[in-house]
LUMFITI-707824 format. One record per residue: residue number from 1; residue in three letters; chain; x, y, z of N, C-alpha, C in turn. Coordinates in steps of 0.1 Angstrom, whole numbers, plus 5000, padded with zeros to 4 digits. Each point is the difference from the previous one (the first is absolute). Layout:
ATOM   lumro   lumba   kedo    n_x    n_y    n_z   ca_x   ca_y   ca_z    c_x    c_y    c_z
ATOM     NUM     ALA      A      X      Y      Z      X      Y      Z      X      Y      Z
...
This chain:
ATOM   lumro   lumba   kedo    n_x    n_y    n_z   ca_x   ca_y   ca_z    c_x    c_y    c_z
ATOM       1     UNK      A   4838   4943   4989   5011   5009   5004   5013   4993   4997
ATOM       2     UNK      A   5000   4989   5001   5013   4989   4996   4995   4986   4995
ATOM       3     UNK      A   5012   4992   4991   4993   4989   4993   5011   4996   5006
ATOM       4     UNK      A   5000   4986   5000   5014   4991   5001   4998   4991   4995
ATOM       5     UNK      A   5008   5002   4986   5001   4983   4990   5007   4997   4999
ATOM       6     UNK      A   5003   4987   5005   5011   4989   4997   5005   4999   4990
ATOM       7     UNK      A   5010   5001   4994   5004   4993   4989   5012   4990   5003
ATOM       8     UNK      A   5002   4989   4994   5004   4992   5010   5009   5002   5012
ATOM       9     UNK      A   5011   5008   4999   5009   5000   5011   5002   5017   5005
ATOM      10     UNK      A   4993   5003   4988   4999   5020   5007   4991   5002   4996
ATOM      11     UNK      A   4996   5008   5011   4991   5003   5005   4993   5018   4997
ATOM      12     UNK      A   4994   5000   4996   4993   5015   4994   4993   5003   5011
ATOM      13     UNK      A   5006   5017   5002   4985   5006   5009   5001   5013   4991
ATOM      14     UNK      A   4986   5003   5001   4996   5009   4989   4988   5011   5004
ATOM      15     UNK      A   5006   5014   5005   4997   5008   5002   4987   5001   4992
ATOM      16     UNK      A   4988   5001   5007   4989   5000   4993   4989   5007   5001
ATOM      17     UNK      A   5005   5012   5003   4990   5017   4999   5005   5012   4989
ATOM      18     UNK      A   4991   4991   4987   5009   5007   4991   4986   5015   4997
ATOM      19     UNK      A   4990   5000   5008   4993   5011   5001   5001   5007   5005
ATOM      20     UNK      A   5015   4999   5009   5009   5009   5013   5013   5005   4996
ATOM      21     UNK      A   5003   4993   4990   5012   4997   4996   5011   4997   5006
ATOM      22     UNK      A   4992   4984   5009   5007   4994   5008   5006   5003   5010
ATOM      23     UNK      A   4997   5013   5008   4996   5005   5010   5003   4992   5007
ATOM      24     UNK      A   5012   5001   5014   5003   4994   5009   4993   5002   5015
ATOM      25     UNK      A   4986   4995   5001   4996   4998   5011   5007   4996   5010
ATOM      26     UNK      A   4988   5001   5015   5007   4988   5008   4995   4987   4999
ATOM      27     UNK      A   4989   4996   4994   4995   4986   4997   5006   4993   4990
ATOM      28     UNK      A   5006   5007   4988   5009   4994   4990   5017   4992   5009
ATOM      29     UNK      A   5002   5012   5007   5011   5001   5009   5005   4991   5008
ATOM      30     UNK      A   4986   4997   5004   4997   4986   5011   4998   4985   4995
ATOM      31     UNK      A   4998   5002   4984   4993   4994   4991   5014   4992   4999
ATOM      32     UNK      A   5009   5011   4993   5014   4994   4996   5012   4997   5012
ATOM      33     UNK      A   4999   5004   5012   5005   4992   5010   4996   4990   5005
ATOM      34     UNK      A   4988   4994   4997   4991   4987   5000   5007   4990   4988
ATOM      35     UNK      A   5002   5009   4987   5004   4991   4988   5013   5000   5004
ATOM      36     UNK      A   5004   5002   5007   5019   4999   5001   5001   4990   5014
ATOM      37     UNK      A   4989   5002   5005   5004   4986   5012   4996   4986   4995
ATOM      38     UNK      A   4994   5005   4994   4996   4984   4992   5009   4992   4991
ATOM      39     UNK      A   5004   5007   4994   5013   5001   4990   5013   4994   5004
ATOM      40     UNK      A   5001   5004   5013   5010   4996   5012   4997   4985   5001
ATOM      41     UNK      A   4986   5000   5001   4998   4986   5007   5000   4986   4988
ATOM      42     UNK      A   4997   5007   4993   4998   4990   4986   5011   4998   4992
ATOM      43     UNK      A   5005   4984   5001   5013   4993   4996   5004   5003   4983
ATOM      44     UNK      A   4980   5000   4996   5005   4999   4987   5002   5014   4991
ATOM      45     UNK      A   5002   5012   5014   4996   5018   4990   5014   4999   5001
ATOM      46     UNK      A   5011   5001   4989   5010   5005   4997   5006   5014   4998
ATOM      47     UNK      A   4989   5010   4994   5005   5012   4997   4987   5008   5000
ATOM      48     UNK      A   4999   5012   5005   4990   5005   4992   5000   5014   4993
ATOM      49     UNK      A   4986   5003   4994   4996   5008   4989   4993   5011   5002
ATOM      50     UNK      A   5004   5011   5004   4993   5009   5001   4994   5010   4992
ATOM      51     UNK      A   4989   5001   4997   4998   5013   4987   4983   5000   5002
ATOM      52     UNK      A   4998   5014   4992   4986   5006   5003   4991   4998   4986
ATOM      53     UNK      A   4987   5002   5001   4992   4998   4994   4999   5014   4994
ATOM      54     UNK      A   4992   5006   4988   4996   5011   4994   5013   5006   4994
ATOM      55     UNK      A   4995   5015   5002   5013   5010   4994   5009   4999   5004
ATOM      56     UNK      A   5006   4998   5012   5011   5000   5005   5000   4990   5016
ATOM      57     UNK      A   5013   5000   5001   5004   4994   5014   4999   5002   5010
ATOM      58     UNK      A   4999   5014   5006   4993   4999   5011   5002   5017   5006
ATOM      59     UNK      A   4989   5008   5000   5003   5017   4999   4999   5002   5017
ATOM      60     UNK      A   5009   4994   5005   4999   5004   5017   4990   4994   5009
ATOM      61     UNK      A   5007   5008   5012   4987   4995   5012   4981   5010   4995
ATOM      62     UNK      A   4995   4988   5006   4986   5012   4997   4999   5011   5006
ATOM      63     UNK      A   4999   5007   4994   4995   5015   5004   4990   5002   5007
ATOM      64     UNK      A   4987   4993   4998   4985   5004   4999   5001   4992   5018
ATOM      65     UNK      A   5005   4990   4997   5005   4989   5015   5004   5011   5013
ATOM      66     UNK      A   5013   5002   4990   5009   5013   5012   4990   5011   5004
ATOM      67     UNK      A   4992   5005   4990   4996   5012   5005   4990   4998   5010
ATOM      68     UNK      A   4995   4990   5000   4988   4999   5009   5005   4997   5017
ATOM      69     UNK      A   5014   4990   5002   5000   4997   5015   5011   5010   5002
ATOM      70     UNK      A   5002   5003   5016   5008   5012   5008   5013   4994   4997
ATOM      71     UNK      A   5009   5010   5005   5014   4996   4997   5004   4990   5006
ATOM      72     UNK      A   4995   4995   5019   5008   4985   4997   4995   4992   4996
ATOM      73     UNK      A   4991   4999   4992   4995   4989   4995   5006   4996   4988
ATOM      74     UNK      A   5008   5017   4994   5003   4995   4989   5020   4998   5003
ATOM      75     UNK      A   5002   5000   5011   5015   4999   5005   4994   4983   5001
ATOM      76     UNK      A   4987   4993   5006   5004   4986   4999   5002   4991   4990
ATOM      77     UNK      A   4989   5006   4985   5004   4997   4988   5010   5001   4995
ATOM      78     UNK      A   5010   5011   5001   5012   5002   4996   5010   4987   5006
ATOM      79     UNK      A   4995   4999   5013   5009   4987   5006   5001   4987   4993
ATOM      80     UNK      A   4984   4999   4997   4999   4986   4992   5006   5001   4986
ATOM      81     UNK      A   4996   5011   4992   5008   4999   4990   5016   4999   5001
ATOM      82     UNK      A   5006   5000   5010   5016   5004   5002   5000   4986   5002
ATOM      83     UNK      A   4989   4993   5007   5002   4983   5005   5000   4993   4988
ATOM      84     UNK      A   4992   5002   4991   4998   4993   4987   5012   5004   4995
ATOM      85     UNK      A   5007   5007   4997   5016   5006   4998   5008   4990   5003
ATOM      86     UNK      A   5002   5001   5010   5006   4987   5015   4996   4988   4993
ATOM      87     UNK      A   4992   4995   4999   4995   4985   4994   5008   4997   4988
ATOM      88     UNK      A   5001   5011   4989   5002   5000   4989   5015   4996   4999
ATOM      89     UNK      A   5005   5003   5006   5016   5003   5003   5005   4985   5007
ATOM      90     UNK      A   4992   4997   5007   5000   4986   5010   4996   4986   4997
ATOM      91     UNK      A   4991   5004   4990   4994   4989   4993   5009   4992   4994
ATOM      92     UNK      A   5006   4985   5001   5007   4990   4992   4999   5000   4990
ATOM      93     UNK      A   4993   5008   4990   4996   4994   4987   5002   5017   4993
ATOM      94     UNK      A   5008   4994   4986   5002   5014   4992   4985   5006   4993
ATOM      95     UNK      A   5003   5015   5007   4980   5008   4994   5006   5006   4988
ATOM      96     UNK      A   4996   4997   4989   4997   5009   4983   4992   5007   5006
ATOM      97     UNK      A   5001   5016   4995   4988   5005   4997   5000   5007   4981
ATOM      98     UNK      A   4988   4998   4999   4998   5008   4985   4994   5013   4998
ATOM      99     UNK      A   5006   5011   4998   4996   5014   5005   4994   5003   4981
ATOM     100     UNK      A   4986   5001   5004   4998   5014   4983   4996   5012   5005
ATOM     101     UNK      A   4996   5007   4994   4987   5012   5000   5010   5008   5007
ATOM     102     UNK      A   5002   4994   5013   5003   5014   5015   5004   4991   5007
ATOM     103     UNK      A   5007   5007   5009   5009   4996   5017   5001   5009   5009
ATOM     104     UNK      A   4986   5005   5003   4999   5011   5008   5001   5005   5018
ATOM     105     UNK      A   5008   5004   5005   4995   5001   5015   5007   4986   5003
ATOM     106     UNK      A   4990   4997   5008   5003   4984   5004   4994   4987   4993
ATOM     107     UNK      A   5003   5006   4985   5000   4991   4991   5014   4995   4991
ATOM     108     UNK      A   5008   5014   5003   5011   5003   5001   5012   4991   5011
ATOM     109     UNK      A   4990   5001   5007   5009   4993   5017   4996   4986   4996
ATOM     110     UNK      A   4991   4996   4994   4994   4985   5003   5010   4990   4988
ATOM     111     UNK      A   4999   5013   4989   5012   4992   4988   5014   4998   5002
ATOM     112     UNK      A   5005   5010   5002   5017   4998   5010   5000   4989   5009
ATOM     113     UNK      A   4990   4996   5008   5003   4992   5014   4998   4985   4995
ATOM     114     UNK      A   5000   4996   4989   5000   4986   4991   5014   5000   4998
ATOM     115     UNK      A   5001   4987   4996   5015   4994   4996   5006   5004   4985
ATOM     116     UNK      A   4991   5000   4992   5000   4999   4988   4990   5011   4994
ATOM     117     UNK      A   5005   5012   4996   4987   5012   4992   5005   5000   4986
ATOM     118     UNK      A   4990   4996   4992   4998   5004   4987   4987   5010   4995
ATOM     119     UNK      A   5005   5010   4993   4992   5012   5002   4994   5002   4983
ATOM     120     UNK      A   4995   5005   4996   4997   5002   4987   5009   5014   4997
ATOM     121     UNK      A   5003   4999   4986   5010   5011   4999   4993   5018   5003
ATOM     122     UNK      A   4985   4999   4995   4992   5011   5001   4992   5008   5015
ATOM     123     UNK      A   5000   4985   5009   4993   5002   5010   5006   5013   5013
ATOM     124     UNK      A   4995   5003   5006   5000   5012   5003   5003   5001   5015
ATOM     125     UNK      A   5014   5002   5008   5005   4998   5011   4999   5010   5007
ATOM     126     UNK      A   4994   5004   5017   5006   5013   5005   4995   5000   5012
ATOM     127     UNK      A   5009   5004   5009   4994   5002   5017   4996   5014   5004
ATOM     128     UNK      A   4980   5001   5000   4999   5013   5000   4993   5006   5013
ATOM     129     UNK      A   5008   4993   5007   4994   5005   5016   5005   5010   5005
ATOM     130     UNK      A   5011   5008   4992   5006   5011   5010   4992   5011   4996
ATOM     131     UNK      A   4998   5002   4986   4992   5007   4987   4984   5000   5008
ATOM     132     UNK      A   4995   4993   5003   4986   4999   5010   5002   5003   5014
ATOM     133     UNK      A   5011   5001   5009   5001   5014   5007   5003   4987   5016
ATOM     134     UNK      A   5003   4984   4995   5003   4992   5011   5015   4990   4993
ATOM     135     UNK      A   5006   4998   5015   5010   4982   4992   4996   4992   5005
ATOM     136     UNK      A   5008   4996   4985   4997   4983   5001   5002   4993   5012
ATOM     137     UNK      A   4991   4989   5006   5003   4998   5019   5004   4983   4997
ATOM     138     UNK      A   5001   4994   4988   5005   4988   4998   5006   5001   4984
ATOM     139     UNK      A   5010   4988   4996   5005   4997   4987   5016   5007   5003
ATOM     140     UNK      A   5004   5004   5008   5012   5009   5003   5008   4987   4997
ATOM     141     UNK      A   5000   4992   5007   5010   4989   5001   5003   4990   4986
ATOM     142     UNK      A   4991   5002   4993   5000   4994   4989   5006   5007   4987
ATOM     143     UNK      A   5000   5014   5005   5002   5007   4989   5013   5000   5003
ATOM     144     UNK      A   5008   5004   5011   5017   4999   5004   5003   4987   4992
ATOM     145     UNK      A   4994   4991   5001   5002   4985   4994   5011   5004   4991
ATOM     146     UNK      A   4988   5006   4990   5000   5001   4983   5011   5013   4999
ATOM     147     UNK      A   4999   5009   5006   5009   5013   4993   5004   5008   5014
ATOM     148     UNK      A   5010   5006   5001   5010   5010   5007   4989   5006   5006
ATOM     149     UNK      A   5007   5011   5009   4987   5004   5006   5002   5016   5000
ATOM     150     UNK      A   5013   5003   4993   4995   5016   4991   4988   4997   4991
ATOM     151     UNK      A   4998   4987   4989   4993   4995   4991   4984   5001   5010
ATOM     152     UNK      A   5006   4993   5008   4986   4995   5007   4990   5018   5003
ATOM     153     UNK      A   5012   5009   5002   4991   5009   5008   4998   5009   4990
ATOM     154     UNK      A   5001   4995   4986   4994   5011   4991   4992   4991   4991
ATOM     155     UNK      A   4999   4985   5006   4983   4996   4994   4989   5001   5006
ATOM     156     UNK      A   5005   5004   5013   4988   5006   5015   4999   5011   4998
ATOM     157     UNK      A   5007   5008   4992   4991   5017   5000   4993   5000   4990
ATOM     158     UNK      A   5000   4986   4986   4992   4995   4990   4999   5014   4992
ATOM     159     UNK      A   5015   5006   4993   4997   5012   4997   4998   4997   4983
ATOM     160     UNK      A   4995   4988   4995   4996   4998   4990   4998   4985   4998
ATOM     161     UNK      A   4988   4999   4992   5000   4985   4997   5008   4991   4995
ATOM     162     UNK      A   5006   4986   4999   5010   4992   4988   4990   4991   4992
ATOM     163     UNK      A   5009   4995   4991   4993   4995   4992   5006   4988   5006
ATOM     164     UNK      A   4993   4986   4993   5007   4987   5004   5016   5002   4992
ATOM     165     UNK      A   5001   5001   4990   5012   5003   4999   5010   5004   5008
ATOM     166     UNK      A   4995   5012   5008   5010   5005   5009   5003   4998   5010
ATOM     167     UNK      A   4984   4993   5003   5005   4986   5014   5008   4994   5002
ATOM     168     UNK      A   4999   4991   4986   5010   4991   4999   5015   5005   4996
ATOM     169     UNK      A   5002   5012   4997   5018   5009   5001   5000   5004   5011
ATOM     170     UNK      A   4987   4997   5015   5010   5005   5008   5001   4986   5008
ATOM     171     UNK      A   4997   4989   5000   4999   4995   5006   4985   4991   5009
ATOM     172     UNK      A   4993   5010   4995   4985   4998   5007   4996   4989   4996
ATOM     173     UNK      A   4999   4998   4992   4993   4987   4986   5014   4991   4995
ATOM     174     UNK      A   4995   4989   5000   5016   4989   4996   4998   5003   4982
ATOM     175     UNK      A   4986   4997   4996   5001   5000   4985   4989   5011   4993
ATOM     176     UNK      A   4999   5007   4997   4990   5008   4990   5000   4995   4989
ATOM     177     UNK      A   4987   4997   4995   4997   4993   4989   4988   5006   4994
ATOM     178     UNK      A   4996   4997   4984   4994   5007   4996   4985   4993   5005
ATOM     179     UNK      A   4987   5009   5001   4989   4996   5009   4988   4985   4999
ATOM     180     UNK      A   5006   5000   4984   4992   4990   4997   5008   4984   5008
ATOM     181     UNK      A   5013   5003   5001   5006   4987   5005   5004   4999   5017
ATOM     182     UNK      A   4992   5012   5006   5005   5002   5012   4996   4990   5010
ATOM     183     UNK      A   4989   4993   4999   4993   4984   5006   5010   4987   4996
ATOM     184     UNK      A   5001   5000   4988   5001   4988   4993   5015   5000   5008
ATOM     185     UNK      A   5010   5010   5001   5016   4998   5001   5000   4998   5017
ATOM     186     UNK      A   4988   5010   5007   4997   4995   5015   5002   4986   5000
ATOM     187     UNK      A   4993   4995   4991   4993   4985   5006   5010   4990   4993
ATOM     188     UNK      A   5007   5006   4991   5012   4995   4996   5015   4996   5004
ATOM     189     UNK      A   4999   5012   5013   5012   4998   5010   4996   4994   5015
ATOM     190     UNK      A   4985   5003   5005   4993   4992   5003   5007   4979   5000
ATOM     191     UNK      A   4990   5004   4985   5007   4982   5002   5010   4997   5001
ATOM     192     UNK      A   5008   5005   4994   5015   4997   5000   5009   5001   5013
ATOM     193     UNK      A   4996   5008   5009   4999   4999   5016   4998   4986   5006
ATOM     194     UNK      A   4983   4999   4998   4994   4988   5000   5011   4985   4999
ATOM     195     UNK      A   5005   4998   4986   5009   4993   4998   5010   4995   5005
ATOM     196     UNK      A   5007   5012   5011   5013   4999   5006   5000   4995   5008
ATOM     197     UNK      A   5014   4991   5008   4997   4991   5013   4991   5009   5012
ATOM     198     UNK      A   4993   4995   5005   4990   5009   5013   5007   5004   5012
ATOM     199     UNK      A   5013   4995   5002   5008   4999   5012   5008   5012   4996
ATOM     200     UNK      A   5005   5000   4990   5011   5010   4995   4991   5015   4998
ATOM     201     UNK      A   4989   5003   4993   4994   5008   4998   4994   5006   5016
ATOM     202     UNK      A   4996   4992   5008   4999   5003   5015   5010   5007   5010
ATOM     203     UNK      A   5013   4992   4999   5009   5008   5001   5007   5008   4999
ATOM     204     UNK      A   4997   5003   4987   5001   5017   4996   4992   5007   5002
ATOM     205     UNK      A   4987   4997   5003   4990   5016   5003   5002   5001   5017
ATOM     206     UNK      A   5004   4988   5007   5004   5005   5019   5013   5004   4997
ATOM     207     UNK      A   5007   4998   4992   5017   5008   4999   4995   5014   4997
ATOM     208     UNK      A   4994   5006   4992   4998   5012   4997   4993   5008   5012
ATOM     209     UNK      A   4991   4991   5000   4987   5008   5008   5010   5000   5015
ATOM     210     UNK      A   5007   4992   5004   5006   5002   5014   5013   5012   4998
ATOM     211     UNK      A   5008   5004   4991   5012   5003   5000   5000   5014   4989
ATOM     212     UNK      A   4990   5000   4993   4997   5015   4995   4991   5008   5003
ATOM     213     UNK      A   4989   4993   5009   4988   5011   5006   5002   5007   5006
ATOM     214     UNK      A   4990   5011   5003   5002   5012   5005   4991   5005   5012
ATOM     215     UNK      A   4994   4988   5004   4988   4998   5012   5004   5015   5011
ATOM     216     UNK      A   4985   4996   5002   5001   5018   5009   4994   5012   4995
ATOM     217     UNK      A   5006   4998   4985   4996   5017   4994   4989   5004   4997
ATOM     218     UNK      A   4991   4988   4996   4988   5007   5002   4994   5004   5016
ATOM     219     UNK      A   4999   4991   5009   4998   5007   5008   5002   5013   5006
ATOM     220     UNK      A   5014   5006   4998   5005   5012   4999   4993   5006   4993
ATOM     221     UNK      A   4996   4997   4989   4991   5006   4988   4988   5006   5004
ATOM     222     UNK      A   4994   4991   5009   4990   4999   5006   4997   5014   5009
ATOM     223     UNK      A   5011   5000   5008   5004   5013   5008   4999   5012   5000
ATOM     224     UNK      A   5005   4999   4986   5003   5016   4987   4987   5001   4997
ATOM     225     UNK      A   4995   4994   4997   4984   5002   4999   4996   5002   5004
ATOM     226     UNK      A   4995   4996   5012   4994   5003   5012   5002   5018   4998
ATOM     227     UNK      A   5014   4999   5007   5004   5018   5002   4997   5007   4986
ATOM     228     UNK      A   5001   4996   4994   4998   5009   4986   4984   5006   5002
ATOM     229     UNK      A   4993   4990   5002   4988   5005   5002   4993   5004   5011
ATOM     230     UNK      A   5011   5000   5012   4997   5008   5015   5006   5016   5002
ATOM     231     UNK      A   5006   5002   4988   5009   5009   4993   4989   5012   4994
ATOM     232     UNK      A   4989   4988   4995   4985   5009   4993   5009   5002   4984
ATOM     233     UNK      A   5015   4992   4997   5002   5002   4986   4991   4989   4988
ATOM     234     UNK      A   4991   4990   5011   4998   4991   4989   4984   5003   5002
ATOM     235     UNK      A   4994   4999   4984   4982   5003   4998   4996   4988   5006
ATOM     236     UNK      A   4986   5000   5006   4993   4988   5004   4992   4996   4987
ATOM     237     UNK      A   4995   5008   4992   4996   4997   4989   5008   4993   4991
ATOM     238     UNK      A   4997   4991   4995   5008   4989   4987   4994   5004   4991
ATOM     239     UNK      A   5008   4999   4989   4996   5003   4983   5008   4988   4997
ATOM     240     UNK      A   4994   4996   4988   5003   4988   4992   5015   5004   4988
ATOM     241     UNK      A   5011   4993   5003   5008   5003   4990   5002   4998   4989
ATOM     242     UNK      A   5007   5011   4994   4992   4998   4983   5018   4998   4996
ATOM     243     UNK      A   5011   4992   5003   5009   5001   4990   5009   5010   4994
């Protein structure tokens, strides 16, 4: 479900249900807030690397997951994923991530909440939780990050897909590049991260993370969801999004 290979000083974790298409469980979920405390702890992880295995980067939370446990069960997974959020943000160390294929749902949320998004120019962006009849109950705060929040509230009605290209004009994605090089320039700013004094590079991700976050909103998020679907406007049934 996750790999983690070292390479010397950054650190790869690598989304690894590409028969899911990388489907964000809650074992994955738990998987990668395990790889981020360790990370923490280890003198010699400098930066790390996020990116998925198969077609693409990562097509949301599981569906098949969601559909099976009752709603709070799936309000506690939403927590965790908002915590892994939290980590991401808090973590000392600059996250790459490398987006192809897709950035779906909360694949979408998982690529915004890294330090560093390089997207492939073709790959395929879009938050389609409103369109499936629920909202998004985490990634709010990550998304304010990145863009305005007229912007923000017309990528949550997901009233059409972007391309990586368009990610990266609005802000979502730092670099769009074409697909074949979308690893290699990851692992390219990666190192070059890597490289930089460790004290100075530290310093700037608690500068950011303390003085531009937006802590809270998901929980709120959380809220709206809840009532959305005590409202009887959200399906209990999940369908898998197609993009």
């Amino acid at each position: 479900m996750l790999k983690v290979a070292p390479e010397g000083r950054v650190y790869e974790l690598v989304l690894d249900r590409p028969q899911l298409r990388n489907a964000l469980d809650l074992e994955t979920t738990e998987r990668l807030l395990g790889a981020l405390d360790a990370v923490s702890n280890d003198p010699r992880a400098a930066v790390v690397l996020l990116r998925g295995e198969g077609a693409g980067f990562c097509a949301g939370s599981d569906v098949k997951e969601m559909a099976r446990v009752d709603f709070e069960t799936r309000l506690r997974i939403a927590e965790r994923k908002a915590m892994l959020m939290q980590r991401l943000a808090r973590l000392e160390r600059p996250v790459v991530v490398a987006v192809h294929g897709f950035a779906l749902g909360g694949g979408f949320m998982l690529a915004i909440g890294c330090d560093v998004v390089v997207s492939a120019v073709d790959a395929v962006w879009r938050l389609p939780e409103v369109e499936l009849g629920f909202f998004p109950p985490w990634g709010l705060e990550a998304l304010l990050g990145r863009v305005s929040p007229a912007r923000a509230r017309r990528l949550v009605w997901g009233e059409a897909p972007l391309s990586g290209a368009e990610a990266a004009g609005l802000g979502l994605a730092d670099e769009a590049v074409p697909n074949e090089a979308t690893l290699e320039r990851a692992r390219e700013i990666a190192q070059r991260l890597a490289s930089l004094p460790e004290g100075s590079v530290r310093a700037a991700k608690r500068f950011f993370a303390q003085h531009l976050s937006r802590e809270g909103l998901d929980a709120i998020a959380r809220e709206v969801y809840r009532a959305n679907c005590e409202d009887g406007a959200a399906e209990t049934t999940f369908r898998h999004p197609r993009g």
